[in-house]
N, C-alpha and C positions, 0 to 999 in steps of 0.2 A: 484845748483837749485834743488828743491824737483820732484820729477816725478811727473805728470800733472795726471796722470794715475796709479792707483796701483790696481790690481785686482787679488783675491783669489780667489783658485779653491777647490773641494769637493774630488779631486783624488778618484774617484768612480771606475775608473776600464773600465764604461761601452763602452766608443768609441773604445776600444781596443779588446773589447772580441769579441767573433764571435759565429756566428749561426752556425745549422745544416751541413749550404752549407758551410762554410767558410767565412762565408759575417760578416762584420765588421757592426755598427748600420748603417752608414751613406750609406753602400753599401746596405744593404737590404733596404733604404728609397729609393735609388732611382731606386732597382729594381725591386720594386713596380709599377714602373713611365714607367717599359717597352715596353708596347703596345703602345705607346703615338707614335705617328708619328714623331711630334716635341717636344725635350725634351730638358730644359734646368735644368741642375745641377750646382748648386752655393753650394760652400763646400771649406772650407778654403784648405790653405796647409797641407799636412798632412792625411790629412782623408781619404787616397786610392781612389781618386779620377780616377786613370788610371787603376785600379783593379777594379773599377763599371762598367767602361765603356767594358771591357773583359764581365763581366755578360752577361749586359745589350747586348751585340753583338752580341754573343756563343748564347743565344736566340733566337735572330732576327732572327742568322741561320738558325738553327734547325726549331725554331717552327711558325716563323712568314712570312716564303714567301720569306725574304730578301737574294740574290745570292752571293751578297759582299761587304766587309767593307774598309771603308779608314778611317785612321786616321794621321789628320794633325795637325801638332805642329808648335809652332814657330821657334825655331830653333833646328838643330841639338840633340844636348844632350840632349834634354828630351827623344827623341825619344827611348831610351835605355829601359824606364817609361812601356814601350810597347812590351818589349819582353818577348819570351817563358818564360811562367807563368804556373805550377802546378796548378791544380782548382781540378782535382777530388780530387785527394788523401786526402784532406779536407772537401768532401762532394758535392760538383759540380758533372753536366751529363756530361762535356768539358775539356779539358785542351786547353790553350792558345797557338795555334803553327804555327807564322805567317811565312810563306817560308822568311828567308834571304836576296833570291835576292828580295824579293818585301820591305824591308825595305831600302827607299830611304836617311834617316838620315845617310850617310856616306858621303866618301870624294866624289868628282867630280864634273864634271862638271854639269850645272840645265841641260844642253840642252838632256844628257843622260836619265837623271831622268827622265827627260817629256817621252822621247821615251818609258822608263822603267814604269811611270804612262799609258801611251794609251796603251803598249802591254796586262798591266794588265788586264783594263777593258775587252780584247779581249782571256783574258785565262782561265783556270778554278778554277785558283787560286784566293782565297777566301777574302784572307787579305793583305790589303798595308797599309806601314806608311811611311809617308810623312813630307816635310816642308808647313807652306802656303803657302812658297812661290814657290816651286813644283806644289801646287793645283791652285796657281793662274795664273803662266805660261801655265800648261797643260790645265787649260778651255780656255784657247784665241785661240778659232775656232773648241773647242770641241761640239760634237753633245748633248747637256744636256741632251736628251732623253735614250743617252749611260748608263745614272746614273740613271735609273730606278731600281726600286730594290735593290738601294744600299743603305748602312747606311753612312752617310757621316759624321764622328765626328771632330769638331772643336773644340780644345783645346785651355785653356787661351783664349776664346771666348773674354775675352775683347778689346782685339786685333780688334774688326768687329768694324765697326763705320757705320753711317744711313747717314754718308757724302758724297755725289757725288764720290768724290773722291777716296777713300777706296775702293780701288779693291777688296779684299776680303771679306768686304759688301755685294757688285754687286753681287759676285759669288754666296753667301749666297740670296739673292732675287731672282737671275735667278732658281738658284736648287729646290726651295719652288718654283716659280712660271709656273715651264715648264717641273719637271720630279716629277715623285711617287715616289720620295727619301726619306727616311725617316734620321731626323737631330739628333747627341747626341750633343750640347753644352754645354762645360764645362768651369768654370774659381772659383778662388778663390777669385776672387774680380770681381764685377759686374761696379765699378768705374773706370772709363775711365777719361783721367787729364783736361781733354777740359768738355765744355757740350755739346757734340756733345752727342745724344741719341746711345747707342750700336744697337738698332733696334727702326723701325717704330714703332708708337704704336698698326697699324692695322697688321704687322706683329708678333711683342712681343705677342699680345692677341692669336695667333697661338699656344704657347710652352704649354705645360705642365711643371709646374715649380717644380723641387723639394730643396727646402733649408735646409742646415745643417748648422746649426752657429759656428761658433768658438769660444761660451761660453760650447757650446752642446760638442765639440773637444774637450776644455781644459777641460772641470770639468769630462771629461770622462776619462782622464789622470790617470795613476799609480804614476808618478814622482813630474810631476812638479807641483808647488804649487800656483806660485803667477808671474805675469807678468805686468813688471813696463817700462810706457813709460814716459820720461822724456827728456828737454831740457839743454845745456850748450852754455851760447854764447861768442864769439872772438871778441874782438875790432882789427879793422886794418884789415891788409890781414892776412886768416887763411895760406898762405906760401909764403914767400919770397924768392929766391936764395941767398946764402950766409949770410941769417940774422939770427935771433934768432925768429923774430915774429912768433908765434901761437903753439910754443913749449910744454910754459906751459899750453895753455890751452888743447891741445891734450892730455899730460904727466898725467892731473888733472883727465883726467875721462880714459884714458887707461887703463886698471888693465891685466896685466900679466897675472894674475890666473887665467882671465877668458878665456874660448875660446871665440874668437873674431871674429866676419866679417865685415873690415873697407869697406865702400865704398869711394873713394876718388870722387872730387866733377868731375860731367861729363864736363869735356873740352869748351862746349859751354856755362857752367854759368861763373855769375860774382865771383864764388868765386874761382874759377880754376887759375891757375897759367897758365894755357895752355904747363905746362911741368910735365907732368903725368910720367914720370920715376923717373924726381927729386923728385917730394911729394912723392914717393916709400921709395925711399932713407931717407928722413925728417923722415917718420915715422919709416924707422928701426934703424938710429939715437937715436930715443925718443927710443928705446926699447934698445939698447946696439952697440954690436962691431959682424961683420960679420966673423965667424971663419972657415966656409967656406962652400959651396953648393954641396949637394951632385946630382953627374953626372946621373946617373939613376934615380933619382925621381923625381930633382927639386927642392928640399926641401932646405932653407935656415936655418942654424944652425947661431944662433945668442945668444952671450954670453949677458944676462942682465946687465944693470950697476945696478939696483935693487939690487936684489940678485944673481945674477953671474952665475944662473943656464941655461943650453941651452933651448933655445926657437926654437921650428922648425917654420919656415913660408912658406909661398904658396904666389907668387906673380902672378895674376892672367893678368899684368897690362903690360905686355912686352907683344913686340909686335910680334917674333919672333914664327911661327907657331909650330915650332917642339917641340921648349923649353917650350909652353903651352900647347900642348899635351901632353906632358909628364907630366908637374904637375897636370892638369886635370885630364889626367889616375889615378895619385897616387892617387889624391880626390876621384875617385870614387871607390877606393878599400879601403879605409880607416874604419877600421875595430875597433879603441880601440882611447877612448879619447886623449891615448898619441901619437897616431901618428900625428897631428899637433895641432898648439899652437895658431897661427893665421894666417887669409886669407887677403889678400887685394886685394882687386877688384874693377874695375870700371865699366863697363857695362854686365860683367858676374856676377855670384852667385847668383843669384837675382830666375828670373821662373824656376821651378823644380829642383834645387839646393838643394838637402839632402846632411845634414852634420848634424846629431841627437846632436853631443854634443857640439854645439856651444851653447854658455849661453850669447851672449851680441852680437849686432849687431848696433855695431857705424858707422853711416854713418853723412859724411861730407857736409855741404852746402846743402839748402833748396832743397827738391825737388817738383816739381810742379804739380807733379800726384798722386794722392790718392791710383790707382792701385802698382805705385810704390815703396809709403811706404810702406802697405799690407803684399806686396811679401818682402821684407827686413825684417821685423816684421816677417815672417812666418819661415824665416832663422833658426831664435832663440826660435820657438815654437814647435817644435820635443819635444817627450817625448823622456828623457833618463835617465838614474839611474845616470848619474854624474852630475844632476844638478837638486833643488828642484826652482830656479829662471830663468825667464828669463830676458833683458833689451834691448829695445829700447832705445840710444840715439842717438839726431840728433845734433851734435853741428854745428850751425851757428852763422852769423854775427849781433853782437850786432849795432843795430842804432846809427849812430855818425854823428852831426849835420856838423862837414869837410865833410862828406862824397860828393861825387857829386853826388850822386844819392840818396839821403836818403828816397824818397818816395820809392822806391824800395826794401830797405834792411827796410823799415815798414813794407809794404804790406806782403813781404817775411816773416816776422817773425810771424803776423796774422795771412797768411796762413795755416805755422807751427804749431800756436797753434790752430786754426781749425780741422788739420788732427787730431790732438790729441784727441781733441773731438770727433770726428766721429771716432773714435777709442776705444775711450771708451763708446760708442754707441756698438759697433760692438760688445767689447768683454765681456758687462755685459747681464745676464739672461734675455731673453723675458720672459711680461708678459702681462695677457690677460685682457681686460679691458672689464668692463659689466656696464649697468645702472644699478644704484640703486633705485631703485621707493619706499619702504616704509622700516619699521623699521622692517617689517617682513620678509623681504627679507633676507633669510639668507640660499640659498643654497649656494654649493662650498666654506663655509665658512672655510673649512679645506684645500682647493685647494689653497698652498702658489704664486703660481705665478696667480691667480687669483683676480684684484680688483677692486672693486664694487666705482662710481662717479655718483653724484648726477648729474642730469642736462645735464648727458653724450649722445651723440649724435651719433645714430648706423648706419651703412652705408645702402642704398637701394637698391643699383644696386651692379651686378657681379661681376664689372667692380672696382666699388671702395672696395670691400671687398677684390678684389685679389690683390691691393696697398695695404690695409692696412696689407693683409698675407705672401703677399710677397717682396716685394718691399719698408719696411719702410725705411729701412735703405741706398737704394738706393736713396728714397727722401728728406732722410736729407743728403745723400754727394751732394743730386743739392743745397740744399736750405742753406748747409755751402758752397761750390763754388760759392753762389750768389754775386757780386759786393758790393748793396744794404744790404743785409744780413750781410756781411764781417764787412762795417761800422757800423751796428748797435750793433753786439754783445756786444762789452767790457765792457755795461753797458752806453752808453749815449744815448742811447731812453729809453723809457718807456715800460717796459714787455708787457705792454696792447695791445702794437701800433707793436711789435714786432709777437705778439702771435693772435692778430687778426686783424690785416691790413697786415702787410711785407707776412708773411707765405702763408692765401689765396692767395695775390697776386701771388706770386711765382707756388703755386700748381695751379693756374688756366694757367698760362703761360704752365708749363710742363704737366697737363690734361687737355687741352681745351673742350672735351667732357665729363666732368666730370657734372653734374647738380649742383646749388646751393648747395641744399639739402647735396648734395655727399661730395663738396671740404670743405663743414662744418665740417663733421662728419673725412673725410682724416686728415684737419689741428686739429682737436680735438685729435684724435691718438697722431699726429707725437710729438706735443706739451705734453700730456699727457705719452705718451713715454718715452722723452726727459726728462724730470723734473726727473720721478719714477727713471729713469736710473743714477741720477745727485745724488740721495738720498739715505738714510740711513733706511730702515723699522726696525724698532727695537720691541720685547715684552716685556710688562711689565703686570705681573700677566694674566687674562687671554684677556687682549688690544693688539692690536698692534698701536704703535705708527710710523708715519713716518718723520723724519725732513729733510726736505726742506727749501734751501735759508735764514737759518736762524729762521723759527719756528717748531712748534714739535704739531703737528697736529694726533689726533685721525685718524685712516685710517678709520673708519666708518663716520666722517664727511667729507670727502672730497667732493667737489664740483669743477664744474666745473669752476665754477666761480673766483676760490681763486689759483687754479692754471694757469689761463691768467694771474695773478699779477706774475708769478716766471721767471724769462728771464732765459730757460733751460742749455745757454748756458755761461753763464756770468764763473761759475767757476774756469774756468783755467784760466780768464784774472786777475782773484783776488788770484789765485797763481803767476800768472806773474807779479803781481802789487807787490809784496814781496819781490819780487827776482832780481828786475831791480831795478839801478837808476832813483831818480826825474827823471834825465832829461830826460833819455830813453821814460818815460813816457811821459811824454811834448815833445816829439819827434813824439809818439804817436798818442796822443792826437791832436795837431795841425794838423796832417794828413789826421784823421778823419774830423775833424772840415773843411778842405780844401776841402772836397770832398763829403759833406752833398749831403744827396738825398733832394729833393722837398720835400712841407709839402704839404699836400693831406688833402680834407674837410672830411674826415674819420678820420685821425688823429688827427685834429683841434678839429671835436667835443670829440672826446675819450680823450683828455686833458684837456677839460674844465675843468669837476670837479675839477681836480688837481690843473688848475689856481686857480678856486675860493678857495681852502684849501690856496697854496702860499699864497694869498692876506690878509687870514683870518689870518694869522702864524707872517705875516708882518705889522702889523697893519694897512692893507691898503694900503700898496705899491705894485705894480704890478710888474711882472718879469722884468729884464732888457736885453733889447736885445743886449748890449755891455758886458754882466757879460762873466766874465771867467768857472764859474759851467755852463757845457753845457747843460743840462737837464733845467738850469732854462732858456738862450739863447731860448734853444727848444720851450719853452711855451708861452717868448714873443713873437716866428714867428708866435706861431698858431694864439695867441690875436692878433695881426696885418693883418693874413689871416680872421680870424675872424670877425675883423673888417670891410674888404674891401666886404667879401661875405654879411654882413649885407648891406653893401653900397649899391651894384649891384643891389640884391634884390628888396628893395626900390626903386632904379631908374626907374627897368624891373615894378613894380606892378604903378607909376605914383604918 
């Protein structure tokens, strides 16, 4: 199957180079953002994201009143992200030199840790690093007044959830609500897999946001060129014990050459065998013969049946503590392309996992969080001189009507091609959109990411200019996670009903304080976004021409109007239409069809028209609301609703 996603970079150089201080671009953006009490930093993988937060802190020290810093990670190994770090020698007033014993990311016991968290706050030592889950044991019956004065940074912030439940939430609302602490939160993905909100929106409106995109990341790049995410899918079970099934399809998109980071599928999906040392086994199988591991590394030396040459691998997936300490040591000293070949892993490699010359990150069986994909994606997006490519693939299970579950392994494949999309959202160029009022309007006409829409609708309030500057991309991973939204993509509603019924609806669900006026001007963005992002801007002499969905439109006539006809998201499902069989499709198809949302007197009238063309086209015949073309189905419900609201009407006026 073709990659759903294929996106080229400018290898400019600039995310790499460094200022005066030593500050990389995305470092000096956000340490800019450093007086901010509460500061949230959204910045892919990659981008020094735990080198900002040293700036940003070394600051706080010195210049802003703040007595000490904690810094909490998710687990363990990142916490490494966080040690003594060189700054002057590069231009910085600080160098990074957090005492040893206050880094709590070693072995032991939490109940030490905690002891080792409260002595802290009581010493005059400056810096601690932590798990969250150190930070969240040690606040259960901490005095939160203790944390005055402190900078409390929360790493992979996506991890917080606005759920009752989410103790690490809590902790985050008690600290903003009860001490003068000042917050850094950081993550590379703002997408959480649930739609649970990562924060309140009267707490969110708190942060100071500073965004660095991962188009800004990669085209800032020396290396790498072009980054392709793409699908393969398995009939049957992707592994059996003792059988051949999922072999070849594993074998087919494997490549040797490349450096690899397999995920195998997590234990609790349906596509798990629930014996995760054998699929260990399966896959070094597919790769050759085991000639033997060596005892100090870890490293598994496997002869290709390919080309016969040795392949080192890293099995990440044994359960044995000692024997994945040790492989994990070798990881993280891994110094030249050639010291390993490929990684397999299953709930490791994933958040803050550096390995620069991995070029391909195949993971197995759909996953159901956008966060993630992301972080898997970010694997394979390190710039390094052994590779001008990257590749996302995800191979899952192709829809088979035996299956007993086959609404499941739909839904799951939709999803898949969702993430994709919000993917290729994420990783092409923002661009700024302006009304266009006359023919004379021609400034910024040389500002390429700059374009001008007739009809275009500008935000009024704070509140929704800081969604559309911050947060677009966060609003299209709710409004691809939508139910409703899910079923409509693939092309059987109508763009109209899509882009100005489904969208509003959703954006007033997730900004309920947002005004009329506002979630107008939001869903005009998101939709206006979405399309440009979907499309091609091309020049021809001194025009620019854009094609979209199939026409090739002047970008000086664009309107608003002619872009609510483009359903921004249909693309990948007419790559997946290519690439699947009928029946797949009619697998598809009937799922949706099973699972239709209501017809609503918004979308009833937004279809007329279209009725009356049908009828005109037909000589008179009306839709059929038994037809198989679902689109026409669609038109007979509204004529039908249509009919009955005429009824009512009439009876209610006498």
């Amino acid at each position: 199957m073709p990659n759903l996603v294929h996106v080229t970079y400018d290898q400019t150089g600039k995310s790499k180079s460094t200022n005066a201080f030593g500050m990389r671009e995305m470092q000096e953006k956000a340490y800019e953002g450093r007086t901010a009490q509460y500061l949230l930093l959204k910045a892919p993988p990659a981008s020094g994201k735990s080198r900002a937060l040293m700036f940003i802190a070394l600051d706080k020290l010195q210049h802003q009143g703040i007595k000490k810093v904690i810094v909490a990670v998710p687990e363990k190994s990142i916490g490494a992200s966080f040690g003594t770090t060189e700054l002057k020698k590069h231009g910085f007033f600080a160098d990074w030199n957090p005492n040893p014993r206050y880094n709590l990311c070693t072995p032991g016991e939490e109940k030490s840790k905690v002891t080792a968290f409260l002595n802290f706050l009581d010493s005059e030592e400056q810096i601690l690093i932590c798990t969250h889950a150190t930070l969240r044991f040690a606040f259960d019956g901490l005095d939160v007044k203790k944390l005055d004065d402190t900078l409390v940074t929360i790493d992979e912030f996506h991890h917080v959830s606005a759920e009752g439940d989410n103790i690490l939430g809590q902790v985050l609302k008690s600290i903003m609500a009860n001490s003068s602490a000042h917050i850094v939160a950081m993550t590379g993905s703002y997408f959480r897999g649930d739609s649970v909100p990562v924060l309140m929106p009267e707490d969110e409106a708190k942060f100071t946001k500073v965004t660095y995109t991962y188009y800004q990341q990669l085209n800032g790049y020396e290396f790498l060129k072009s980054l392709g995410i793409g699908y393969h899918f398995y009939t049957g079970k992707y592994f059996k014990k003792n059988t051949e099934t999922g072999i070849s399809a594993l074998a087919e998109i494997l490549d040797e050459n490349q450096k690899t980071i397999i995920h195998i599928p997590s234990v609790n999906s349906a596509e798990s065998s629930k014996l995760k040392h054998d699929e260990v086994d399966h896959i070094i199988d597919v790769l050759g013969t085991i000639e033997y591991q060596d005892e100090t590394t870890g490293v598994i030396h496997i002869k290709s049946h390919k080309t016969g040459k040795i392949l080192k691998v890293a099995d990440l997936v044994q359960d044995n503590p000692k024997s994945r300490d040790k492989i994990s040591g070798y990881l993280r000293e891994v110094k030249s392309a050639d010291d390993i070949d490929i990684i397999i892993a299953l709930g490791m490699a994933k958040e803050g996992f550096d390995w620069p010359y991995c070029q391909h990150a195949l993971t197995i069986g759909y996953r159901g969080s956008l966060t993630e994909i992301i972080q898997i994606i970010g694997r394979a997006t390190r710039d390094s001189k052994n590779k001008s490519h990257a590749q996302f693939t995800n191979l899952i299970a192709q829809p088979d009507a035996q299956d007993d579950d086959v609404k499941l392994s739909v839904n799951n494949m939709l999803k898949a091609i969702t993430a994709s999309l919000l993917m290729e959202q994420v990783l092409a160029p923002n661009f700024k959109f302006k009304l266009k009022k006359d023919e004379d309007d021609e400034d910024d006409t040389d500002d390429k990411t700059t374009i001008k829409i007739r009809g275009f609708k500008l935000p009024t309030s704070q509140r929704a200019k800081d969604i559309i500057d911050t947060d677009l991309n966060d609003l299209k991973a709710k409004l691809l996670q939508n139910p409703q939204m899910l079923k409509a993509m693939p092309g059987n509603v109508e763009p109209e009903v899509i882009n100005t019924v489904l969208i509003p609806k959703i954006i007033r669900e997730i900004y309920p304080d947002l005004s009329d006026e506002d979630v107008e001007a939001v869903r005009q963005h998101v939709v206006v976004d979405s399309v440009i992002k979907n499309s091609t801007i091309e020049e021809q002499g001194d025009k620019k021409f854009i094609r979209m969905a199939g026409s090739f439109v002047n970008i000086d006539d664009i309107h608003i109007d002619l872009i609510d006809q483009i359903n921004p998201f249909q693309k990948a499902f007419e790559i997946l239409s290519k690439s699947v069989t009928t029946q797949v499709l009619k697998l598809i198809d009937e799922h949706i069809q099973s699972t239709k949302f209501e017809m609503t007197e918004e979308e009833a009238i937004l279809l007329w028209p279209k009725i009356k063309e049908w009828v005109k086209n037909n000589n008179g015949e009306q839709p059929n609301i038994q037809a198989f073309d679902y689109k026409e189905k669609r038109m007979a419900e509204a004529l039908v609703f249509l009919r009955e609201l005429k009824r009512k009407k009439a009876l209610a006026n006498g």
